[in-house]
N, C-alpha and C positions, 0 to 999 in steps of 0.2 A: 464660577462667579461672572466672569467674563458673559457666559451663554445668558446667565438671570440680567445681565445691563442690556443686552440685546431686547429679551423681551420687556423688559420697564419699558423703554425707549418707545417700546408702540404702543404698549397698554396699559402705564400706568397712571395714566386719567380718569381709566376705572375705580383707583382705588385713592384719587385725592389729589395725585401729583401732578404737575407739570413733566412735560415729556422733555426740559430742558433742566433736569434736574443736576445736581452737583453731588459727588462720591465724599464725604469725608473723611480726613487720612487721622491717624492717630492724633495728631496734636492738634487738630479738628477739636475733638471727641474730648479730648483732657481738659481745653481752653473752656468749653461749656459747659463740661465736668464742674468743672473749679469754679466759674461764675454761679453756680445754681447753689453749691455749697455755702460759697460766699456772701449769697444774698439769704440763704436760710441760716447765717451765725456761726456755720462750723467750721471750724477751724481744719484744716489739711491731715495732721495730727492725728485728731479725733475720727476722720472718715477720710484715708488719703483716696483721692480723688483716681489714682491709677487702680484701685483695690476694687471701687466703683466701676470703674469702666470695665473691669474684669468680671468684676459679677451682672452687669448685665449683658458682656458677650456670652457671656456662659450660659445667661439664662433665654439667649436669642435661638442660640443654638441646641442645649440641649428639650425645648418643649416649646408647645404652640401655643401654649399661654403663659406667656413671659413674665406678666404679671403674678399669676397663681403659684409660679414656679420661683419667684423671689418674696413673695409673702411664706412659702412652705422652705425655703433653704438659707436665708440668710438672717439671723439670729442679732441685727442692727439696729434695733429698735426706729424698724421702718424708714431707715434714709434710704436704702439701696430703692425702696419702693416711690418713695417720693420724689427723688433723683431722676427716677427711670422715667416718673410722668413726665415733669417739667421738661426732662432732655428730648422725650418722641413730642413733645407739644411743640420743642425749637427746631428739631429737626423739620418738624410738615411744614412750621411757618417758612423754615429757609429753603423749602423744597427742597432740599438735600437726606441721602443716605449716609448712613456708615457702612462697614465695608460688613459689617453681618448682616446687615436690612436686605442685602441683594439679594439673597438666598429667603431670608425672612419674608419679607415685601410681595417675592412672587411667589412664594408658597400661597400666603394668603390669595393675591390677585388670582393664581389657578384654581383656588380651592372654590370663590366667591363668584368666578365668572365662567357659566359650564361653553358658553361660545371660543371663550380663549383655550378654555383647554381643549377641547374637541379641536381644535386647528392645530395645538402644537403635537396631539397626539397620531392624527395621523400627516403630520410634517416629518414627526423622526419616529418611523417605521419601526427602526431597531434599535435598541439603548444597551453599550457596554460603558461597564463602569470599571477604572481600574482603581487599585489600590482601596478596598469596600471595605477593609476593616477599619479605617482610619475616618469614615462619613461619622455624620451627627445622625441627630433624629432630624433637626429640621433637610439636609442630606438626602435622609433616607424618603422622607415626605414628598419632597420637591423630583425624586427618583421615578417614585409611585404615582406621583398625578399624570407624571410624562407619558408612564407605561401605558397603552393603549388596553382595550379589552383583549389584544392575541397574547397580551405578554411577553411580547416577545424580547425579553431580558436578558444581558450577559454580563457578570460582574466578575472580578478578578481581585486576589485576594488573600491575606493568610492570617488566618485569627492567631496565628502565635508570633506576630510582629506587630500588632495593634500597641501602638506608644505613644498615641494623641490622645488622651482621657482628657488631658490638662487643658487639652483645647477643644475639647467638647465632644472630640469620638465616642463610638460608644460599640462596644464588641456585643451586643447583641445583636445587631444590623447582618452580619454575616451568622451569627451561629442560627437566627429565626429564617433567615433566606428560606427554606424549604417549606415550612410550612409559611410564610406569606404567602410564598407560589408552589403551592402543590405542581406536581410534578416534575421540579427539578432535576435534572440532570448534571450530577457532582461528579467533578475529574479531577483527580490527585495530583499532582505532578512533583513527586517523592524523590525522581531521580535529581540527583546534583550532582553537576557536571565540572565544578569550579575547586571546590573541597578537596583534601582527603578524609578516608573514613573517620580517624581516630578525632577530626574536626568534627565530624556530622555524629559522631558517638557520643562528644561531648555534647554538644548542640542540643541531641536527643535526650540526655540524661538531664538537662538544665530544664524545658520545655513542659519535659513530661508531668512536672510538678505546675503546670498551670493550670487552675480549677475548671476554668471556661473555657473548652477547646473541642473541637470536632475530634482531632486525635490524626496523626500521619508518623510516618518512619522515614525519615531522609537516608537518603544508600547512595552511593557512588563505583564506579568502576574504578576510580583513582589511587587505588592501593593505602595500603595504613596511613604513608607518611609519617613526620615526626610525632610526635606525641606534645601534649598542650601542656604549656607551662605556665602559671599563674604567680605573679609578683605584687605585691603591696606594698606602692612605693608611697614614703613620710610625707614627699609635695615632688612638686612640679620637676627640682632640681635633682632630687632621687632619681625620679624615675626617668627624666633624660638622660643622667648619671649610668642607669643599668641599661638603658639602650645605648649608649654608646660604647659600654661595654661590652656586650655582646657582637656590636656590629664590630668592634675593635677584634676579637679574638678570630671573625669569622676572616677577617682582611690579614689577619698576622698569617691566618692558614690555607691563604691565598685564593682568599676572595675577592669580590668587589664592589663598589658600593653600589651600582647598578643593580647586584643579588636583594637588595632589602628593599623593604618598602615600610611604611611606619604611618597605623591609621591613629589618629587624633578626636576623639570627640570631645566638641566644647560648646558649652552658652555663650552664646553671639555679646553678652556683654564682659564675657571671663577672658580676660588678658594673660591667663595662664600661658594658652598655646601661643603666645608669642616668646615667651618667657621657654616656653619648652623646643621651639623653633631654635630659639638663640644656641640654650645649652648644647645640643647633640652638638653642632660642626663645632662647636668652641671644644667638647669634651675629646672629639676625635681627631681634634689639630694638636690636643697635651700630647693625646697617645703617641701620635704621630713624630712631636720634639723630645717627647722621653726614648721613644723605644727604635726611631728612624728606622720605623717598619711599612709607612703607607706607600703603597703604590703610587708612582708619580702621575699616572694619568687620574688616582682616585683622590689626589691632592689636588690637583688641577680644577678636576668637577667640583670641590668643596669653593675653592675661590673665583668659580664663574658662577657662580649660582644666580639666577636673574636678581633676590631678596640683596644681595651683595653689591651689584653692579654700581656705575655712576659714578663713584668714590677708590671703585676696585684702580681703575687705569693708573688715578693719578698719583695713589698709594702705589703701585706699585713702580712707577715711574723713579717717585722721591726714592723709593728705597733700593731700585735700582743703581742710580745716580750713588747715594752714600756705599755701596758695597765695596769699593777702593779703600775708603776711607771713613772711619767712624766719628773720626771730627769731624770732617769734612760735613758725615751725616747730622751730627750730634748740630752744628752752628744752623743749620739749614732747617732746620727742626724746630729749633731756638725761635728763628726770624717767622716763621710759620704760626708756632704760637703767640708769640707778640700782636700778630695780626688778628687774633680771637677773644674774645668775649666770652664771658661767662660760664656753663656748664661744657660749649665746648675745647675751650681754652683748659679746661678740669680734666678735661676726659683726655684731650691731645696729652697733655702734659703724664697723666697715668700716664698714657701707653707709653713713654717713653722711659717712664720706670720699668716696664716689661722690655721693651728691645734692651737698655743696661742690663738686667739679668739673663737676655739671651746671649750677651757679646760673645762670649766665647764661640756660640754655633756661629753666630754671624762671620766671626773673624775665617771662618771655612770657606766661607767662598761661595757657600751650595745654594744653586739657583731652585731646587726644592723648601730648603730653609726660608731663602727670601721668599719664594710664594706662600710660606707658613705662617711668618710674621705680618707677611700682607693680610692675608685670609684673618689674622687675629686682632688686627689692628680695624678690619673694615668692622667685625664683628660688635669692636667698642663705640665706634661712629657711629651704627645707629640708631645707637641712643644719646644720641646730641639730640 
């Protein structure tokens, strides 16, 4: 994208613009969305106006005739079509793009002007593309005008990690590679170096069932290792529940938490993994008060955690301070809440239901416990 604002910037005069044009960001694109609706009667409801701007990213990127391609896929009784005019009619007036016209825009300008293309074509000699399962058609076009008559092409790539559809990829871009450019030159690179096998055996037995695939055997020299275990956790709580559990039994048999690592995948607007962040240290500081099995340095890491910090000091300060004395603690705690408002005057006041049903451990003295109760105390602050 970056490369296609480069060239608008010199030569997209040729195709109507000003060369002092403006990018529009999403809320751009919604706002004139929604005006165009508003002025044809329809209601948000009837045609939400982000559903619109989806279907005509979709239809920027997957074909070159953006119009033909929203009269043949979208089943709207023609608003996505009439939307789509009014919007590129406000668009040219404001001299501004959207963020798929860049790509769009100089496809066209290259396709219409053979002086611009013949400059950028022998400007960039040699063209590597990385990640090529994941391009569109408009991608793949804006790829092909670049390429000069030697072809001299390098793309990089793996048809069986292709997971952009939703955003216009299209996995026939790498599987037709060879016959676009006769005489390709296809190199595998099978070996994995990161894996153990019994991971790249799964890997391979999952994959193999993909219909549209060149076809590869991933192998490693890293020995079997453990063997993959597959869990189907109810929600979010479960399944931080059985990672902590695990991580809990591997620390009783004296491991560490430095040994784990724990990958997360989430939609940018799914507040799961925050929810999933919280439970594991909260699940592995029970284990830790039920079974006084964690390692003190592996306690320590739980309550410096940067997510923790800020709040961590002066928690641990107060509760420093009260470890003498549980009145002493308990009045100090009092006056603290007094000074709060609202959810977190609610929350302070919990957690001091939770330090009364630890007293007994408290009454020990253990400057491990105290960093327990701190670590589970920062845990409920932040959600103040």
């Amino acid at each position: 994208h970056s490369c296609c604002v480069r060239i608008l910037r010199i030569d997209c005069d040729k195709i109507g613009y000003e060369r002092s044009f403006t990018i529009y960001d999403d809320a751009d694109q919604l706002k004139i969305i929604g005006d165009i609706l508003k002025n044809m009667g329809i209601s948000d409801k009837a045609a939400p106006k982000r559903v619109i701007k989806e279907n005509i990213s979709n239809a920027k990127n997957k074909s070159l005739d953006v119009k033909r391609y929203i009269q043949e896929n979208y089943s709207d009784d023609g608003i996505t079509e009439k939307v789509f005019e009014q919007y590129q009619r406000r668009l040219m007036a404001a001299n501004a793009f959207d963020f798929d016209d860049l790509i769009y825009r100089t496809v066209q300008l290259l396709a219409e002007h053979k002086e611009v293309r013949d400059f950028y074509q022998n400007k960039y000699r040699y063209l590597l593309v990385d990640e090529y399962q994941d391009t569109s058609v408009a991608q793949f076009r804006l790829v092909s005008l670049l390429t000069g008559p030697e072809k001299n092409i390098c793309v990089v790539g793996d048809d069986d990690q292709s997971i952009y559809r939703f955003r216009g990829a299209t996995i026939e871009n790498i599987l037709n590679f060879e016959r676009v450019y006769p005489g390709t030159k296809t190199i595998r690179l099978e070996q994995n170096y990161r894996s153990t096998s019994n991971i790249l055996n799964a890997a391979n037995c999952v994959i193999q069932h993909n219909t549209e695939r060149k076809g590869k055997t991933l192998w490693t020299q890293n020995g079997e290792g453990d063997k993959v275990q597959v869990y189907t956790a109810e929600n979010e709580q479960d399944e931080a529940s059985h990672i902590a559990d695990i991580i809990g039994q591997h620390l009783r048999e004296g491991g560490h938490l430095a040994d784990h690592a724990v990958l997360y995948g989430e939609h940018p607007d799914d507040h799961a993994g925050d929810q999933f962040y919280n439970h594991v240290p909260r699940m592995l500081m029970t284990q830790f008060i039920r079974d006084r099995a964690l390692p003190c340095e592996d306690l320590q890491w739980l309550c410096d955690r940067p997510a923790l910090s800020g709040q961590a000091a002066w928690c641990g300060e107060k509760f420093r301070e009260a470890e003498k004395s549980y009145a002493q603690y308990l009045r100090q705690c009092e006056a603290t809440a007094a000074a709060m408002t609202g959810a977190a005057r609610v929350l302070f006041q919990d957690t001091l239901l939770l330090q009364a049903q630890l007293y007994a451990l408290w009454a020990q003295g253990s400057a491990a416990v105290c960093a327990a109760l701190e670590a589970g105390f920062v845990g409920d602050w932040r959600h103040c």
